[in-house]
LOTIBA-260478 format. One line per field, with one value per residue (C-alpha): residue in three letters; x, y, z. Coordinates in steps of 0.05 Angstrom, whole numbers. Layout:
% LOTIBA-260478
code: (ALA|...)
x: (X|...)
y: (Y|...)
z: (Z|...)
This chain:
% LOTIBA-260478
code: (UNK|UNK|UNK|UNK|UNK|UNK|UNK|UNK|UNK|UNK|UNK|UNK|UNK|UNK|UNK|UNK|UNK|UNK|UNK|UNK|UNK|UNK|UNK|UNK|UNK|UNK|UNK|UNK|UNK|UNK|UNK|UNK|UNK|UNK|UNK|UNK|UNK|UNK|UNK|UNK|UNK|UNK|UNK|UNK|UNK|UNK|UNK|UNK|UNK|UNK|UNK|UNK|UNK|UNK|UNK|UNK|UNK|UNK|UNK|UNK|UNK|UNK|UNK|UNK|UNK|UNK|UNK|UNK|UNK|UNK|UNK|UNK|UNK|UNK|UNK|UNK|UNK|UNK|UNK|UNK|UNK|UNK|UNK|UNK|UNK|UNK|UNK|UNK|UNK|UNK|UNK|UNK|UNK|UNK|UNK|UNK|UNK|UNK|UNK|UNK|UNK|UNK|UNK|UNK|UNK|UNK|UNK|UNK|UNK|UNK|UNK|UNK|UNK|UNK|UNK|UNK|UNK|UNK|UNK|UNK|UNK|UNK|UNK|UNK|UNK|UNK|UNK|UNK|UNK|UNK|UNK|UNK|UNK|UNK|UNK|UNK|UNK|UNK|UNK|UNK|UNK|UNK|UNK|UNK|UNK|UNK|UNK|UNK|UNK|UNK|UNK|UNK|UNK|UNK|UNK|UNK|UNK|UNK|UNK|UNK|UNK|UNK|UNK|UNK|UNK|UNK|UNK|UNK|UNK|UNK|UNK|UNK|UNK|UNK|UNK|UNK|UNK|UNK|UNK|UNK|UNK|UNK|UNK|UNK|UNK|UNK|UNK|UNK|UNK|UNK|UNK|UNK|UNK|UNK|UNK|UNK|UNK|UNK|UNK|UNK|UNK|UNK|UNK|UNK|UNK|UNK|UNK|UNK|UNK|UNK|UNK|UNK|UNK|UNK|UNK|UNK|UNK|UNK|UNK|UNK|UNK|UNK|UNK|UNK|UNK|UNK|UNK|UNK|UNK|UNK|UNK|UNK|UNK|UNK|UNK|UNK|UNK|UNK|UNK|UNK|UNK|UNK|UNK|UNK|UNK|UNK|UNK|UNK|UNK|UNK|UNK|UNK|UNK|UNK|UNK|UNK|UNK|UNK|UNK|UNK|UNK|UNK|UNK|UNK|UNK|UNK|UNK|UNK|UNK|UNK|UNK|UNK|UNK|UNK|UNK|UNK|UNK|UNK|UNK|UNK|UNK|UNK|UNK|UNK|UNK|UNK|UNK|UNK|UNK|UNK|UNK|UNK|UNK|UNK|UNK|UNK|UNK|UNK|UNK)
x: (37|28|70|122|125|174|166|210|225|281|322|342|274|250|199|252|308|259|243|315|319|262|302|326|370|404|453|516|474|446|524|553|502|508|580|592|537|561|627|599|565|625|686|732|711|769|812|843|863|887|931|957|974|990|1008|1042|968|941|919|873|827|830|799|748|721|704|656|582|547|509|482|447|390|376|336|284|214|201|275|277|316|258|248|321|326|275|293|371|376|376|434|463|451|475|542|550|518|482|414|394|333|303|270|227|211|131|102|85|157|148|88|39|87|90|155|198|160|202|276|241|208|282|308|263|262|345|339|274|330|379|348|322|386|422|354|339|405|392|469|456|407|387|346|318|291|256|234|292|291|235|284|346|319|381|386|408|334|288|228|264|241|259|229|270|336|321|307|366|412|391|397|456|479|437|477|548|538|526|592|613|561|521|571|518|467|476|421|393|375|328|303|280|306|381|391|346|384|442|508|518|483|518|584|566|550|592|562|514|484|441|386|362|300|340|375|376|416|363|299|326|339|264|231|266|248|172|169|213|170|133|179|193|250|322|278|220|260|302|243|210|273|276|199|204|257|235|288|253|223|246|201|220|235|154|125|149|140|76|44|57|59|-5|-40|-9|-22|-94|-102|-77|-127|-187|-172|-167|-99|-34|11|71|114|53|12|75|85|12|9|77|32|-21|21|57|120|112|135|211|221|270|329|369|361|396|460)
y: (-60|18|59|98|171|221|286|327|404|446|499|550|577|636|602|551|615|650|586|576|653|646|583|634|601|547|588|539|479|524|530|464|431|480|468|390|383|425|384|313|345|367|340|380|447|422|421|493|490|419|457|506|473|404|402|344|309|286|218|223|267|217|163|217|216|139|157|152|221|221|264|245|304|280|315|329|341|406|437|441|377|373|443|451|393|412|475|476|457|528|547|488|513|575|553|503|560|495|465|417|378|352|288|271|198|198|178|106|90|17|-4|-46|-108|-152|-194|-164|-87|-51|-73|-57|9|32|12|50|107|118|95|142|198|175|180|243|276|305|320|400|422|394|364|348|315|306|252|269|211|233|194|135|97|58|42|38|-2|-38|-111|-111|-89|-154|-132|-119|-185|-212|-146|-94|-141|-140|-69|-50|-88|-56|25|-4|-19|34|90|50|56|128|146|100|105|169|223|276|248|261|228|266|221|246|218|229|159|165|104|51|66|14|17|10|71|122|89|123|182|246|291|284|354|350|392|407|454|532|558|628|658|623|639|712|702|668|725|784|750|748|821|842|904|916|961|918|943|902|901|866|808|798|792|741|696|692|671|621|590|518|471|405|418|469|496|467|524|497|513|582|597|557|557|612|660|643|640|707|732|707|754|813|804|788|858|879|921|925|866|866|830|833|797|736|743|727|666|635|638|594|555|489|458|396|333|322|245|200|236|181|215|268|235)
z: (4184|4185|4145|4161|4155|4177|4182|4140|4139|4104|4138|4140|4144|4185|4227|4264|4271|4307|4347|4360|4380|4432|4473|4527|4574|4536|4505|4519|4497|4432|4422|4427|4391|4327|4322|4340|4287|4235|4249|4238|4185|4146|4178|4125|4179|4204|4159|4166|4224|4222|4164|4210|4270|4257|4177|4190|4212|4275|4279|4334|4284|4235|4290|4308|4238|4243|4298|4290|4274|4340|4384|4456|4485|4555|4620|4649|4618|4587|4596|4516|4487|4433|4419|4410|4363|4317|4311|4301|4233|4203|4250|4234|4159|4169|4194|4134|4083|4056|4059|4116|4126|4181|4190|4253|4272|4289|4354|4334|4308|4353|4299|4308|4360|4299|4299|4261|4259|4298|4261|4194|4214|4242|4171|4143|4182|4163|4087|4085|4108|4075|4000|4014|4011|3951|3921|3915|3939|4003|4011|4098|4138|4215|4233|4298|4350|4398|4462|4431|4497|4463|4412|4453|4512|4554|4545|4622|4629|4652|4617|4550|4503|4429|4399|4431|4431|4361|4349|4389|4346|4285|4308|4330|4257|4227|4270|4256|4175|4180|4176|4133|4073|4089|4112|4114|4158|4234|4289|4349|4403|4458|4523|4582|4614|4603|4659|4607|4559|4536|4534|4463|4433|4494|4478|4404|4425|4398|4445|4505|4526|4592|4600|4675|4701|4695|4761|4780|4716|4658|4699|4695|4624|4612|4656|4622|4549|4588|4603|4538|4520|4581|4625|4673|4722|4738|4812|4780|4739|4809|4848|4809|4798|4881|4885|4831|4866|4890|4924|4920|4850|4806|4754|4687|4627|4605|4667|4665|4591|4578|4640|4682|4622|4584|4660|4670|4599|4602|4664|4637|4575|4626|4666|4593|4624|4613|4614|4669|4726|4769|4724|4725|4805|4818|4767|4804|4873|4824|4795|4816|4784|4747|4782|4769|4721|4749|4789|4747|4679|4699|4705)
């Protein structure tokens, strides 16, 4: 059996504000998902205005608190669920004025198929999180899952077996104690795949944020961020918003940034000239969108 190692950083820290910064066009998702978990975080932010305008309580907050500290990321392929998760613990930070650390589940979270390997590994993976906190000041945590449909596979599904039943069963606990005996520990789920995944862990979920390939209004916001710096004109930005328009398949917020931009940036350096708009409206005629996942996901 391999060992399990998560990969742990503390915020705030400069490196994943400036990350956070750069998401251009996600600014209602960068929102929501600051404040819902700086609330599961630290329930008592409510508090004050529980004071004020119901001092004589509300019980419906006092059900909410029961809930399990979870958060669901699902969409499309490089529309930035992961970026955004591993990067908004120092906002989250910043709201709380506390430290947060964040734990990231590696790649080969499954194991090796063993019986019994991938119950144990999801153990470990929240106790690893779990005893890390309180240690250096570091009062919160996020444990952040990414690609958790292999963890979180529905049992309606025919080709889920023993193993995943099993696993399922036990993020199924692990999320449910959360609340109960590690207040400041929140999970961020991410998938591609909402449809596979089961009823049980979206029935948990605190908030579900759904990320889809930008529309007019966040490829203007990811074009302008592209030319910040070049003098590119109102004209210029509009322009290349209507040619990067694509009915059938949209460009995700990847293709754009990571694509398009280096291929465009690469030219500019080649002509050894100065960067601009014309530089990003010959790289769209290049480049193709990525092929869209499973309509279903989306949902």
């Amino acid at each position: 059996m391999s060992e399990l190692q998560l990969f742990e950083t503390r915020h705030p820290n400069k490196d994943a504000g400036k990350a956070f910064q750069r998401l251009v066009g996600l600014d209602a998702h960068k929102t929501r998902l600051v404040d819902e978990l700086a609330l599961l975080l630290d329930p008592s932010r409510l508090d004050a205005w529980r004071e004020k305008h119901h001092p004589k309580g509300l019980p419906i907050l006092d059900v909410l608190a029961q809930g399990a500290p979870v958060v669901l990321l699902s969409g499309e392929v490089g529309c930035g669920k992961t970026a955004l998760a591993t990067c908004v613990a120092t906002p989250v930070a910043e709201a709380l004025d506390a430290r947060v650390a964040c734990f990231e589940t590696p790649s080969n979270i499954r194991g090796t198929g063993l019986v019994g390997d991938l119950s144990n590994r999801i153990t470990t993976a929240f106790s690893m999180a779990k005893s890390k906190l309180g240690g250096n000041g570091t009062k919160y945590g996020l444990l952040v899952i990414d690609e958790a449909d292999d963890l979180a596979t529905s049992r309606a599904q025919m080709q889920a077996h023993h193993e995943d039943r099993a696993g399922l069963n036990v993020l199924v606990k692990q999320v449910d104690l959360l609340a109960r005996e590690c207040p400041g520990l929140a999970t961020i789920l991410i998938t591609n795949r909402l449809s596979v995944l089961d009823p049980a862990i979206r029935r948990r979920v605190a908030l579900h944020l759904v990320f889809e390939r930008p529309d007019d209004d966040a490829r203007r916001e990811i074009f302008t961020e592209m030319l910040r710096g070049t003098g590119a004109k109102d004209r210029d930005i509009d322009d290349l918003v209507q040619q990067s328009k694509r009915e059938d398949t949209p460009y995700s917020a990847s293709d754009l940034i990571h694509r398009v931009g280096r291929l465009a940036l690469n030219r500019a350096r080649i002509a050894n000239c100065r960067f601009g708009a014309d530089h990003v409206r010959d790289a769209l005629g290049e480049v193709n969108p990525t092929p869209l996942v499973e309509c279903s996901s989306c949902q």
